[in-house]
TITILO-320491 format. One record per residue (C-alpha): x, z, y. Coordinates in nm, 4 decimals, padded with zeros to 6 digits. Layout:
TITILO-320491
c1=X, c3=Z, c2=Y .
...
This chain:
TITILO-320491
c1=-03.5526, c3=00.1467, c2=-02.1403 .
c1=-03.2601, c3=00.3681, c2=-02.1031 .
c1=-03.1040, c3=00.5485, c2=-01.7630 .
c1=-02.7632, c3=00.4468, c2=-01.7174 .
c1=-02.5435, c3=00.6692, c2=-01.3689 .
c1=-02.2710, c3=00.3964, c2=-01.2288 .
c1=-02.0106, c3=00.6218, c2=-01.1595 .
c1=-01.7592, c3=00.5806, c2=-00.8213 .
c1=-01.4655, c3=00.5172, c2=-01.0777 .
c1=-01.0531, c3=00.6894, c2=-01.0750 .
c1=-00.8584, c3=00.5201, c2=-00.8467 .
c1=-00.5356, c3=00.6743, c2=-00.9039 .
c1=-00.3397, c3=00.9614, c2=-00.8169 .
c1=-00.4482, c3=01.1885, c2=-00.5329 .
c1=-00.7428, c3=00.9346, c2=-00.4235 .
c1=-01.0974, c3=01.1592, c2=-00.4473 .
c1=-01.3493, c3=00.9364, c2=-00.2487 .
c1=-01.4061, c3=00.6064, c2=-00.1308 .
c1=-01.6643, c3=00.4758, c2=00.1316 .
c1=-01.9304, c3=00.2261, c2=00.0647 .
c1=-01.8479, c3=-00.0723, c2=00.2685 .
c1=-02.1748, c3=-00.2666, c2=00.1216 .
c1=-02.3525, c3=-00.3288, c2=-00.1775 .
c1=-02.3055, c3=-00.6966, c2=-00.3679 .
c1=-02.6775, c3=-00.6197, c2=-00.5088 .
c1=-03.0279, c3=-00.4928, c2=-00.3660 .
c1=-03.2355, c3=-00.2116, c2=-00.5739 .
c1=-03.4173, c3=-00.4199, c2=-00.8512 .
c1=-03.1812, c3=-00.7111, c2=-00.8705 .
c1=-03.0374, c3=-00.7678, c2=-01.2110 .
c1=-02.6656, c3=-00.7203, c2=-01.3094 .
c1=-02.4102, c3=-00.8892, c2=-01.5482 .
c1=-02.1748, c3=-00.6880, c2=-01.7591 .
c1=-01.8399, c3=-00.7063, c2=-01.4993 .
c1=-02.0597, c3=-00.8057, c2=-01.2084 .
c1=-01.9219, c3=-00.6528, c2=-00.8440 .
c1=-02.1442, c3=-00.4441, c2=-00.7676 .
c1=-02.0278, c3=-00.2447, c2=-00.4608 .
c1=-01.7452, c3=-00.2864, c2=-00.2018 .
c1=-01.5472, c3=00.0632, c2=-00.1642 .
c1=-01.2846, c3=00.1342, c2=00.1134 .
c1=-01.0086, c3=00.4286, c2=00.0909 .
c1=-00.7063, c3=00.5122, c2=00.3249 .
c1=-00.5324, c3=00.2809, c2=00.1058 .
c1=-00.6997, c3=-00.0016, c2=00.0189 .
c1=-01.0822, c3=-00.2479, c2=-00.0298 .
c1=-01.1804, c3=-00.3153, c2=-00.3579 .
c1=-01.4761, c3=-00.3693, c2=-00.5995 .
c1=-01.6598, c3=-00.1793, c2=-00.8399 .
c1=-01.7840, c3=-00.3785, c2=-01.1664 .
c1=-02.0974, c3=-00.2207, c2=-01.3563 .
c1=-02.0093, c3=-00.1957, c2=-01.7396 .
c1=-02.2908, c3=-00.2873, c2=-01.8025 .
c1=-02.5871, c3=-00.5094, c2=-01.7455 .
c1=-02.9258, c3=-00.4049, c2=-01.6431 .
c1=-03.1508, c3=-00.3710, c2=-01.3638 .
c1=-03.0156, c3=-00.1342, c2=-01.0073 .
c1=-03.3110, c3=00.0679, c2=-01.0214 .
c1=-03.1913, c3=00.3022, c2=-00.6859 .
c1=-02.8559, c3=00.2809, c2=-00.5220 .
c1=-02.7833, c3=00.6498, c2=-00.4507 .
c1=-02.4986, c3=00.6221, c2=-00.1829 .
c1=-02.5627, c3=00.3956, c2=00.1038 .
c1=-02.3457, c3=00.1856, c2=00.3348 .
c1=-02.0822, c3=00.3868, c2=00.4924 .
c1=-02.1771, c3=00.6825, c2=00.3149 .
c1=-01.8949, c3=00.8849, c2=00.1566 .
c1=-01.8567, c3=00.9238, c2=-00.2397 .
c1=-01.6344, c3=01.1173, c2=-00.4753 .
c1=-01.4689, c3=01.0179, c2=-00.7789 .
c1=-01.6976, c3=01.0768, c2=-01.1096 .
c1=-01.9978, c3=01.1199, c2=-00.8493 .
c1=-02.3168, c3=00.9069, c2=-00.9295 .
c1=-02.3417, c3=00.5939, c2=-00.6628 .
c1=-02.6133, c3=00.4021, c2=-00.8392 .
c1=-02.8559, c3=00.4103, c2=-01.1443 .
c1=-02.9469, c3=00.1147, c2=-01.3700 .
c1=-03.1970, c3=00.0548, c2=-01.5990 .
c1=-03.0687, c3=-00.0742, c2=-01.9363 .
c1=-03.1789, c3=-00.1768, c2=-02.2988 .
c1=-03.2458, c3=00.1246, c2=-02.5143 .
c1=-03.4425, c3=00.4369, c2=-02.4974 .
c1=-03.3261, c3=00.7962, c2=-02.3084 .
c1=-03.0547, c3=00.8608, c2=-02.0866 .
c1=-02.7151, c3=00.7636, c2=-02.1764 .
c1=-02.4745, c3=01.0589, c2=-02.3375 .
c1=-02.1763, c3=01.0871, c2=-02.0532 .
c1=-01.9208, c3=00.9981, c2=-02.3006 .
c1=-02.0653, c3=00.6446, c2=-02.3783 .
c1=-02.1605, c3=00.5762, c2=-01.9729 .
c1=-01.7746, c3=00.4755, c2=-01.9546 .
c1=-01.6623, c3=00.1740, c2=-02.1552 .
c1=-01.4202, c3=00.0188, c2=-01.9201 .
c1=-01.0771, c3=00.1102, c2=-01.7867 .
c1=-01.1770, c3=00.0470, c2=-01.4158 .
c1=-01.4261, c3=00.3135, c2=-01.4773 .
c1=-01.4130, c3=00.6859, c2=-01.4276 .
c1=-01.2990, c3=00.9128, c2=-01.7539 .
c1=-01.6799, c3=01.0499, c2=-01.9176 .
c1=-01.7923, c3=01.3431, c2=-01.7517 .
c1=-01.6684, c3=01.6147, c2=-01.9950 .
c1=-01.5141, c3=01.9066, c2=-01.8772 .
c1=-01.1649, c3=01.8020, c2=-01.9845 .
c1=-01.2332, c3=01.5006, c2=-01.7932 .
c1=-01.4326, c3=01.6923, c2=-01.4897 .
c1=-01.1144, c3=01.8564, c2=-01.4435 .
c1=-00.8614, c3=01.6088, c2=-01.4020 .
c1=-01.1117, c3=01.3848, c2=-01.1960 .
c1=-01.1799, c3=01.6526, c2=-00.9287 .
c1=-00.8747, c3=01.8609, c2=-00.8880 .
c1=-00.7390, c3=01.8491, c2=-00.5917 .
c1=-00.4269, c3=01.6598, c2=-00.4791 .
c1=-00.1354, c3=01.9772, c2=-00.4421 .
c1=00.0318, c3=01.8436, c2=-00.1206 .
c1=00.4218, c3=01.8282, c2=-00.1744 .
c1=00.6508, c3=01.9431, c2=00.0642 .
c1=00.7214, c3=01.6246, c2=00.1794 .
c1=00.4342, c3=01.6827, c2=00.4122 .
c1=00.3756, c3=01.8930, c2=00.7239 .
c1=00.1672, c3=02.1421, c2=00.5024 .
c1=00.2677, c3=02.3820, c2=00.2730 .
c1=00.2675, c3=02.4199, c2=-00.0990 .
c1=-00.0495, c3=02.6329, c2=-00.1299 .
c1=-00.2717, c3=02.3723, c2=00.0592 .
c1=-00.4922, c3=02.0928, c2=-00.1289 .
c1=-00.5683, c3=01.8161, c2=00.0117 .
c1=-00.6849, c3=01.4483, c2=-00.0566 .
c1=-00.4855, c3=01.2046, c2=00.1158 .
c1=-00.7683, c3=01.0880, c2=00.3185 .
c1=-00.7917, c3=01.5187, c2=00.4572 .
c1=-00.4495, c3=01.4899, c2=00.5043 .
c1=-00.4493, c3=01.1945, c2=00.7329 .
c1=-00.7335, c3=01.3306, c2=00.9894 .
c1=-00.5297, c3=01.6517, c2=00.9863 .
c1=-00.2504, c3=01.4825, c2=01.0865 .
c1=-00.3979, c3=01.2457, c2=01.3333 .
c1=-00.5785, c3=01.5375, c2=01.4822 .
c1=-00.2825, c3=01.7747, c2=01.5071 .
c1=-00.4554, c3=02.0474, c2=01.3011 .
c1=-00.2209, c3=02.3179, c2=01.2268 .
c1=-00.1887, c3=02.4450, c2=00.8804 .
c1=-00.3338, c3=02.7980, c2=01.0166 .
c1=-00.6128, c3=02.6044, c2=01.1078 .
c1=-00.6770, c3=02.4288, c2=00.7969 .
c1=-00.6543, c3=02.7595, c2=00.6252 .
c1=-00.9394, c3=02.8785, c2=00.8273 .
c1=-01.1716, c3=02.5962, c2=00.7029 .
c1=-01.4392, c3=02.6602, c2=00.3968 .
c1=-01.4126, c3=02.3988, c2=00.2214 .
c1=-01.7312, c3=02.2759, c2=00.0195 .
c1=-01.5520, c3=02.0829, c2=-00.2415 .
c1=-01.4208, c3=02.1704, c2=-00.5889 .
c1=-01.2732, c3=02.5127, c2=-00.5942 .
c1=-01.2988, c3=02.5342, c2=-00.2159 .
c1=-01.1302, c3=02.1910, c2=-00.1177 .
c1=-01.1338, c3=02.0855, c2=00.1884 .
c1=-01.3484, c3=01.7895, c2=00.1694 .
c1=-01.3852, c3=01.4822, c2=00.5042 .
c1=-01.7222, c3=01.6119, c2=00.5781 .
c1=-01.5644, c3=01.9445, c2=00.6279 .
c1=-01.2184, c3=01.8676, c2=00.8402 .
c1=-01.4989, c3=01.6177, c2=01.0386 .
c1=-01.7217, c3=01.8487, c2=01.1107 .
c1=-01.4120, c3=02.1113, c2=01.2210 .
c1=-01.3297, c3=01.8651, c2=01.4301 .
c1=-01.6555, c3=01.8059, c2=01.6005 .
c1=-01.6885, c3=02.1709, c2=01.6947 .
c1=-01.3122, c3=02.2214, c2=01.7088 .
c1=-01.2440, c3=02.4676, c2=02.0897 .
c1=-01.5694, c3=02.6371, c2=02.0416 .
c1=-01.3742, c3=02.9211, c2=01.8862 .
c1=-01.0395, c3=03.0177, c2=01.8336 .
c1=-00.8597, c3=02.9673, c2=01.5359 .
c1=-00.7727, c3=03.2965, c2=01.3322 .
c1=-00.4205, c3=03.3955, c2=01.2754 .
c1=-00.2466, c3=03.3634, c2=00.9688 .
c1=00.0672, c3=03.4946, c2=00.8105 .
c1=00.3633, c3=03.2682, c2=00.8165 .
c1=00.3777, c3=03.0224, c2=00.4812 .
c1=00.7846, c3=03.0125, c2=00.3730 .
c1=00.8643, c3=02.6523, c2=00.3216 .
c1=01.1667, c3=02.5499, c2=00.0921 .
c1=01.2604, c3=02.2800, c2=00.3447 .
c1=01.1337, c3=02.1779, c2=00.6454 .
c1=00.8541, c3=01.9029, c2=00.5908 .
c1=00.9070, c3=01.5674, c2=00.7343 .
c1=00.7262, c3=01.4992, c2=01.0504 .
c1=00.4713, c3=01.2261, c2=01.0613 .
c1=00.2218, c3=01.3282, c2=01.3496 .
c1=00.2031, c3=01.1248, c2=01.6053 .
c1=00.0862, c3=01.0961, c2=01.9518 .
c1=-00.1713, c3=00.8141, c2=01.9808 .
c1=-00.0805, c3=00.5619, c2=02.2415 .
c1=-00.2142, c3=00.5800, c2=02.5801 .
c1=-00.5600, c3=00.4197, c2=02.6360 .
c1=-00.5805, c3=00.1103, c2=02.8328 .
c1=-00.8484, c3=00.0847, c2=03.0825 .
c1=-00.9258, c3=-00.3139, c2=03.0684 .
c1=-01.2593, c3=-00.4417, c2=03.1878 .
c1=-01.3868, c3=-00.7524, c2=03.0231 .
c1=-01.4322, c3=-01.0210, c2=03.2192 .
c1=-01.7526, c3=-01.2535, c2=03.1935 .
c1=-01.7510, c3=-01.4773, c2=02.9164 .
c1=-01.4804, c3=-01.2368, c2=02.7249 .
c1=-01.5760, c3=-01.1662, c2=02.3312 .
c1=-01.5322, c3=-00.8335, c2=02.2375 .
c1=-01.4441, c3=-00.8026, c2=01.8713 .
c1=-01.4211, c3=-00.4322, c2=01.7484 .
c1=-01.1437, c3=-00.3709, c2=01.4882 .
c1=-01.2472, c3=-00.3092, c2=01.1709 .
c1=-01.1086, c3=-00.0140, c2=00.9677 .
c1=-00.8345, c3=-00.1821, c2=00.7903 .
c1=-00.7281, c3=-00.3044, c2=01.1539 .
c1=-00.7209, c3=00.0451, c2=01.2617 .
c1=-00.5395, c3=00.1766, c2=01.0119 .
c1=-00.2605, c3=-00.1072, c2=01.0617 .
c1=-00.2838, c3=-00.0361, c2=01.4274 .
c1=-00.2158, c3=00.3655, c2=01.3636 .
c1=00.0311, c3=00.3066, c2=01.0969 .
c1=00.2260, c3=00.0811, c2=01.3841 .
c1=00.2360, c3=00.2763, c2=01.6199 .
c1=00.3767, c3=00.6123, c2=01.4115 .
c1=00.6038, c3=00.4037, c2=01.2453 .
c1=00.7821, c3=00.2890, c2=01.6461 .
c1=00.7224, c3=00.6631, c2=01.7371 .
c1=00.8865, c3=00.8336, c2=01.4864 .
c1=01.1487, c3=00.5605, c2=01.3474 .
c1=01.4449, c3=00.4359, c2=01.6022 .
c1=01.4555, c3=00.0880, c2=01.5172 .
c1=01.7806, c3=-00.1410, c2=01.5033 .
c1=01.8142, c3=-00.4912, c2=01.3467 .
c1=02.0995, c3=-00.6831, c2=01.1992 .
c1=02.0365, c3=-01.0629, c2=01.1445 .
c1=02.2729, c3=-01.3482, c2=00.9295 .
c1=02.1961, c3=-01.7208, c2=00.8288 .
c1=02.1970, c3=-01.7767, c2=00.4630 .
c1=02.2601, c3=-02.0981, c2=00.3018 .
c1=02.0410, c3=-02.0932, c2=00.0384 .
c1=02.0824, c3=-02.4760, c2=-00.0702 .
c1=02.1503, c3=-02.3303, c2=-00.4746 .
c1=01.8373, c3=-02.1232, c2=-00.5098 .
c1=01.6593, c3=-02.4413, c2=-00.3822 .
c1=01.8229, c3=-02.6285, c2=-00.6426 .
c1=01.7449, c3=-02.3732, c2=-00.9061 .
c1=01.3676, c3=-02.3218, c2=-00.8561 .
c1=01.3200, c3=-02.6725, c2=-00.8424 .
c1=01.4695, c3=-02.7422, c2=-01.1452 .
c1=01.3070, c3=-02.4590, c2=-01.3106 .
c1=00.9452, c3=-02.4370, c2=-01.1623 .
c1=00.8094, c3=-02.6414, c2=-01.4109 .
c1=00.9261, c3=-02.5169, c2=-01.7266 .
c1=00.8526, c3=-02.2015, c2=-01.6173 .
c1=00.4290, c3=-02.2681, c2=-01.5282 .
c1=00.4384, c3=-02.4830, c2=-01.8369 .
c1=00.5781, c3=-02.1951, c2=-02.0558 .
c1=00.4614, c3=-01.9369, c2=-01.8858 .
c1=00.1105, c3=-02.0618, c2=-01.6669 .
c1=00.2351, c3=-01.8744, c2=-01.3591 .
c1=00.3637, c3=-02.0837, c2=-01.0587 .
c1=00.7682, c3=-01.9913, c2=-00.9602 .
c1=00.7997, c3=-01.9352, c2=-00.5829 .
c1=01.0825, c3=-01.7982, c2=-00.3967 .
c1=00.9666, c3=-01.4344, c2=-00.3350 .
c1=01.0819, c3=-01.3061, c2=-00.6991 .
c1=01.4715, c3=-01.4352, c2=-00.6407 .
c1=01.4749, c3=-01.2733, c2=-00.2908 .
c1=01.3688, c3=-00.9719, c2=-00.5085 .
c1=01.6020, c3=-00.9745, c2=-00.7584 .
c1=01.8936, c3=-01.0202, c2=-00.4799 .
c1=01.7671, c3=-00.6555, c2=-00.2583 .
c1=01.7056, c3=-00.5101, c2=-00.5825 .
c1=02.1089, c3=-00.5792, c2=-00.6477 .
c1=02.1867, c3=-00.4763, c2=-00.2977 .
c1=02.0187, c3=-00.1329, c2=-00.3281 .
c1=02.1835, c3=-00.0616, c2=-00.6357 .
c1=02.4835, c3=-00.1253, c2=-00.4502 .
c1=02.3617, c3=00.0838, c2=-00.1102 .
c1=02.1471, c3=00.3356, c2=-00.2812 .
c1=02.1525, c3=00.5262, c2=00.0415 .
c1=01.9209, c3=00.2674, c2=00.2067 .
c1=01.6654, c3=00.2957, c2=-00.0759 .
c1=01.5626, c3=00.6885, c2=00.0900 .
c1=01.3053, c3=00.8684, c2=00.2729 .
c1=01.3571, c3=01.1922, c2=00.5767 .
c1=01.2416, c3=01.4946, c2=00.4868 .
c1=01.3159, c3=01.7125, c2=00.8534 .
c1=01.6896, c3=01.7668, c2=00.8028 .
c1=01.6965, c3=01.6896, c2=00.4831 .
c1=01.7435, c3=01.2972, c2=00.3138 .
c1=01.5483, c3=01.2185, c2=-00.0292 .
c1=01.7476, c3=00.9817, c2=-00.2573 .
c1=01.5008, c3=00.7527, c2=-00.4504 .
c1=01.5729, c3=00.7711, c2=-00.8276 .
c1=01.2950, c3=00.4540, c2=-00.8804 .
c1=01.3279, c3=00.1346, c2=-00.7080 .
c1=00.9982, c3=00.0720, c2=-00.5867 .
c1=00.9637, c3=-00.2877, c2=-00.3846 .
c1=00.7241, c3=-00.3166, c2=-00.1310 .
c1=00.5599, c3=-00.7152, c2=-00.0725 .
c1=00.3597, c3=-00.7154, c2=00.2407 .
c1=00.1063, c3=-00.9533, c2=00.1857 .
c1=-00.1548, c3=-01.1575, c2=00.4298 .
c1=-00.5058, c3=-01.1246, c2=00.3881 .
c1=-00.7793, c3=-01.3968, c2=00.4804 .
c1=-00.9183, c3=-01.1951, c2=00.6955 .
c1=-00.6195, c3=-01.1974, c2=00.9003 .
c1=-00.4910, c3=-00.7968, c2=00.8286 .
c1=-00.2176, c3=-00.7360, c2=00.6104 .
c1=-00.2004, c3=-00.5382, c2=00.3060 .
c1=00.1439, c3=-00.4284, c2=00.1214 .
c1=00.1166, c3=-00.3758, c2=-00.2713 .
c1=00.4275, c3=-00.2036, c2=-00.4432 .
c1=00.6535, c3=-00.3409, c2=-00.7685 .
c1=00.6859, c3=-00.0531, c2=-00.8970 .
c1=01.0375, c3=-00.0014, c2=-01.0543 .
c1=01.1587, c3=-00.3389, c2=-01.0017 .
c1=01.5176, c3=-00.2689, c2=-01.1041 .
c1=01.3726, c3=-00.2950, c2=-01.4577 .
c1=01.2214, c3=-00.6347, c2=-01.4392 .
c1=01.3395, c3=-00.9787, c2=-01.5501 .
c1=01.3098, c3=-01.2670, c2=-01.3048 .
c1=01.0045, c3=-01.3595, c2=-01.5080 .
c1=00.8938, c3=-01.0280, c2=-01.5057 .
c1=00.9037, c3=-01.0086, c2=-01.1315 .
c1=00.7361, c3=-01.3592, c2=-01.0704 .
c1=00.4183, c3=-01.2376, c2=-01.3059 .
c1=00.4098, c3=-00.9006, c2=-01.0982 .
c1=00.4428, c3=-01.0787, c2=-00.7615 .
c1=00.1938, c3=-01.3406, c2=-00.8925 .
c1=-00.0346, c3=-01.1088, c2=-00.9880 .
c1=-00.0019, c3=-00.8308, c2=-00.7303 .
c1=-00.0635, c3=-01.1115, c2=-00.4437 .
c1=-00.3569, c3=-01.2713, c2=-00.6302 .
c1=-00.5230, c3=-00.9228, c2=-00.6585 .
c1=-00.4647, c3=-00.8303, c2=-00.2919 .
c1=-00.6210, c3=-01.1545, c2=-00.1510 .
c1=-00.9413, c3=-01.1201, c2=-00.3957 .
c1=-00.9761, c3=-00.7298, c2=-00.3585 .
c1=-00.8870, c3=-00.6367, c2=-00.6496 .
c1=-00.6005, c3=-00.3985, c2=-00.5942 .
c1=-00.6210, c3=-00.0399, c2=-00.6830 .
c1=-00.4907, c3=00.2632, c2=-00.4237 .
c1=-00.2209, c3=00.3330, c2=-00.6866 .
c1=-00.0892, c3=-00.0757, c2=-00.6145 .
c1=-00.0429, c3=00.0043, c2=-00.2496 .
c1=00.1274, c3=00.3408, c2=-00.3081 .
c1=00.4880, c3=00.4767, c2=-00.3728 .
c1=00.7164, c3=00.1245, c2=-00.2176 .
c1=01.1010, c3=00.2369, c2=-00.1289 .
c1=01.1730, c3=-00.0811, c2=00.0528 .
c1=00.9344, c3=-00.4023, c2=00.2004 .
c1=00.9968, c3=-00.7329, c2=00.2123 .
c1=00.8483, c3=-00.9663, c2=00.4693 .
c1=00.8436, c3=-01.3384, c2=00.3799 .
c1=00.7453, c3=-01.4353, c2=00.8020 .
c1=00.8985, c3=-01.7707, c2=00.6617 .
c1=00.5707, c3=-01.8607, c2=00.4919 .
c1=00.4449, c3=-01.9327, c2=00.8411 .
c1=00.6916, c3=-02.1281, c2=00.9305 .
c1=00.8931, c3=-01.8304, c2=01.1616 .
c1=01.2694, c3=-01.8174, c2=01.1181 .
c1=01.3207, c3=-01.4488, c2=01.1483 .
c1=01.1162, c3=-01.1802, c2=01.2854 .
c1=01.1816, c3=-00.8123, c2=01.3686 .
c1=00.9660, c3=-00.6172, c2=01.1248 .
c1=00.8773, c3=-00.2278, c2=01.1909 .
c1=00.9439, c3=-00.0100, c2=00.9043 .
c1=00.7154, c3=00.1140, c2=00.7185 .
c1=00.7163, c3=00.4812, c2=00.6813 .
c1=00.8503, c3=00.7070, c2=00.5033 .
c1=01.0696, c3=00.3844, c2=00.4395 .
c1=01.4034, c3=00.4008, c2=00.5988 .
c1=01.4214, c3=-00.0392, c2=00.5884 .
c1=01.2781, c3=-00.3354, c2=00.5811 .
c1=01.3579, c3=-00.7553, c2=00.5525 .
c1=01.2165, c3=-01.0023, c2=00.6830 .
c1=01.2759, c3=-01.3345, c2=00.5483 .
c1=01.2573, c3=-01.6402, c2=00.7240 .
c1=01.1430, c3=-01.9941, c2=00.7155 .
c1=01.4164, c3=-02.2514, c2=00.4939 .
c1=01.5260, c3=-02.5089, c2=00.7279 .
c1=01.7370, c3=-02.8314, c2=00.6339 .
c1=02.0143, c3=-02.8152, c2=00.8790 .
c1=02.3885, c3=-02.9837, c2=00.9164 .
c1=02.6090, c3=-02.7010, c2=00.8107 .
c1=03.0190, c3=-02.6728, c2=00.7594 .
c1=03.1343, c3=-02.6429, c2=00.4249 .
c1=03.4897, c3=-02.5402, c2=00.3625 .
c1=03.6685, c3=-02.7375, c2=00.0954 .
c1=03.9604, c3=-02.7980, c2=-00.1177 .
c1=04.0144, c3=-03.1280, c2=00.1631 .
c1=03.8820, c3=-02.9521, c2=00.4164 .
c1=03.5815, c3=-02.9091, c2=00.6539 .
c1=03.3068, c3=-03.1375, c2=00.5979 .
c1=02.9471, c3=-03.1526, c2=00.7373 .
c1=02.6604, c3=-03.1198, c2=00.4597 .
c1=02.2821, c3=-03.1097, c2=00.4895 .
c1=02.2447, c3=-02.7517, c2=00.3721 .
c1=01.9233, c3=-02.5445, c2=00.3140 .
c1=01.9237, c3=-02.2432, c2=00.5650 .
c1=01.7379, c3=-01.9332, c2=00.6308 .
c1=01.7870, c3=-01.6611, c2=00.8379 .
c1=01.7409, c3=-01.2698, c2=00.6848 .
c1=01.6325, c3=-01.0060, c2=00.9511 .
c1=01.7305, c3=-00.6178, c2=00.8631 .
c1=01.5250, c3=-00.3240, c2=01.0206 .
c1=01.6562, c3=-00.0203, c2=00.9588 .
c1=01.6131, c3=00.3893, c2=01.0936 .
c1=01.8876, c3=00.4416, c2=01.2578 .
c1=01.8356, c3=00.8514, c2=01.1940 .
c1=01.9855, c3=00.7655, c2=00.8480 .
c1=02.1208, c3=00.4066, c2=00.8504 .
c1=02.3866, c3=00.3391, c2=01.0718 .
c1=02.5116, c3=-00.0524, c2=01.1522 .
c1=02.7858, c3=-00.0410, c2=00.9480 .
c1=02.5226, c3=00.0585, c2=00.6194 .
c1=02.2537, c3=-00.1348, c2=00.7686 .
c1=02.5086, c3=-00.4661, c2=00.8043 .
c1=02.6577, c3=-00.4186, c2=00.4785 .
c1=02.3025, c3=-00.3947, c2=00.2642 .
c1=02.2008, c3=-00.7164, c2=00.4419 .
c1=02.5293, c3=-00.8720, c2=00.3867 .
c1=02.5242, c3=-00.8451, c2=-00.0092 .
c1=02.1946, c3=-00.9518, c2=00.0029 .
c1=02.2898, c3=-01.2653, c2=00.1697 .
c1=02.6187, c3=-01.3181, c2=-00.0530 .
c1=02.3236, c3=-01.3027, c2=-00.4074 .
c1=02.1352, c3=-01.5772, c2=-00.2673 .
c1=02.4036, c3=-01.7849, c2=-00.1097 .
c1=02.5667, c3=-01.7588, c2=-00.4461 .
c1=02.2998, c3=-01.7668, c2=-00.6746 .
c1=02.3913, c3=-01.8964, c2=-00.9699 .
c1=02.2429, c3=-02.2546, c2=-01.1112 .
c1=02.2644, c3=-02.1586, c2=-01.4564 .
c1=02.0396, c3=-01.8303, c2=-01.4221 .
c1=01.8205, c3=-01.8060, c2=-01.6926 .
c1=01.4390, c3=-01.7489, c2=-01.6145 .
């Protein structure tokens, strides 16, 4: 029988470790080619790990809620064959991590270069995961600088910033010479919010959050702290894209297998809007505003679990309507089975929030940062409306929905705010029954 090393596998850009949340197997248990092995957690997002291959787990090598790095060994199986298996055949799979070569070595484990769009400077490197307890810590740059890190080429790794924290005011931190930024970085520490001091009754449950809830909760509250929120709202008759998607729904899953909803035309219409306000599609960097070249559209998404999880369509100024109802399709399926990747959740200009498919009518949604916006859409109600014609007013049974507009009102004034939600509103009131899909 041969050895076989299940490797914690890439998970995109700037991600180097993932917890273990728990294993889907026991040591001796026998595994399926594609089985789910292992539940992994990172800032970003849950997800599985499938074993390429099929065998027997013959010792699990990180444990639950231990920490692993990218490329690093998490469990060994036992397979058919004799001797250990060469590095660059362990991989077979794209979900996998690259073979252990050095080529490969090297672009697993070098270090994320943080941009300047951060608090730190150029010259530090940091995961994103570092980056975050640095922040929520308020660790200074000088004090980062004065940590040895343990990782690859001296990179700071969570063990270390942890354990820095643990013993953090038992000694001063050293001095060091100023770093010259090119522009100041965009501020995104924030001040936790005050602790309550609530006693539980009898009879009360207490439920401790679990670390997706935290991270929600943490996210929150920066995003009210540092963002000064206004919202715009307007009523959209949306009685023609009713009209259209139920005429076209079926074609479309019988040509196509995937079901039509309404999510890919409201889409397409802030997609149009953005190219007509690209000033809302930015992010704050200090004094300085950063003008989105890609139109990235963020879909925040409910979980079963009750937490909420936003995956990104990634430039979805360059996608057909069909293209955007396979991406939405997909993107949502993946994020409700935990099977997104951290690169899914990463890199959205602009969210969407569809509070309609609970039945709300509007809602007043916090922006996500560095996002400068946000919509919420709400439920589509039947309602008597009054229609203007060529013999004058008339009542109609009209579909209606009402759009809310969030927007940081450091960059986006009313007037920009108003407008973007406007055009929005004039795309789907005048959508277009012969659109093809």
């Amino acid at each position: 029988m041969a050895e076989y090393k299940l490797l914690l596998p890439s998970m995109g850009e700037g991600v180097m470790e993932a917890t273990i949340i728990t294993w889907l197997f026991n040591e001796g248990d026998i595994v399926k080619e594609d089985d789910s092995v292992v539940e992994i957690a990172t800032d970003k997002v849950d997800s599985d790990v499938p074993t390429p291959v099929s065998g027997k787990i013959v010792k699990i090598l990180k444990q639950k809620d231990e920490v692993a790095k990218v490329g690093e060994a998490i469990a060994i199986l036992e397979i058919e064959g004799e001797g250990n298996i060469p590095a660059s055949e362990e991989i077979t799979v794209e979900t996998q991590a690259p073979a252990p070569d050095t080529e490969i070595l090297k672009t697993i484990e070098e270090p994320l270069k943080v941009s300047a769009s951060t608090e730190f400077s150029g010259d530090l490197y940091l995961s994103p995961l570092v980056k975050s307890i640095a922040q929520q810590e308020n660790i200074s740059e000088t004090e980062l600088k004065s940590i040895k890190g343990s990782g690859l080429e001296g990179r700071i790794t969570k063990e270390d910033i942890l354990a820095y924290v643990k013993n953090k005011g038992s000694q001063p931190a050293p001095q060091a010479a100023p770093v010259q930024q090119a522009a100041p970085a965009i501020q995104t520490t924030a001040t936790s919010a005050p602790a309550s001091t609530i006693t539980a009754a009898a009879g009360d449950e207490i439920i401790p959050m679990d670390r997706m809830r935290k991270i929600i909760a943490e996210n929150m509250v920066k995003a009210k702290q540092i963002a000064p929120h206004v919202t715009s709202f307007i009523e959209t008759d949306v009685t023609n894209v009713v009209k259209w998607r139920n005429k076209n729904k079926a074609v479309f899953e019988k040509r196509e297998g995937e079901k039509l909803t309404f999510m890919p035309i409201f889409v397409k219409a802030v997609v149009k809007a953005i190219q007509d306000f690209p000033m809302i599609n930015v992010s704050i960097n200090g004094e300085n505003i950063i003008k989105k070249k890609n139109i990235n559209i963020g879909m925040a998404t409910a979980l079963p679990d009750g937490n909420l999880i936003v995956p990104v369509i990634k430039n979805a100024d360059q996608l057909s309507l069909s293209g955007l109802a396979k991406a939405i399709n997909d993107l949502a399926y993946r994020a409700r089975n935990k099977k997104l990747r951290p690169e899914d959740t990463q890199g959205a200009t602009y969210t969407i929030s569809n509070v309609g498919s609970f039945g709300n009518l509007m809602g007043t949604p916090i922006i996500p940062q560095p996002q400068v916006a946000i919509l919420a859409i709400g439920a589509i109600v039947k309602k008597p409306a009054v229609l203007e014609t060529a013999d004058g007013d008339v009542i109609a049974i009209r579909n209606l929905m009402f759009m809310s507009h969030s927007y940081d009102h450091r960059v986006v004034d009313g007037s920009l705010g108003g407008m973007m939600l406007k055009h929005v509103h004039d795309y789907l009131q005048n959508w277009d029954l012969n659109t093809e899909i």
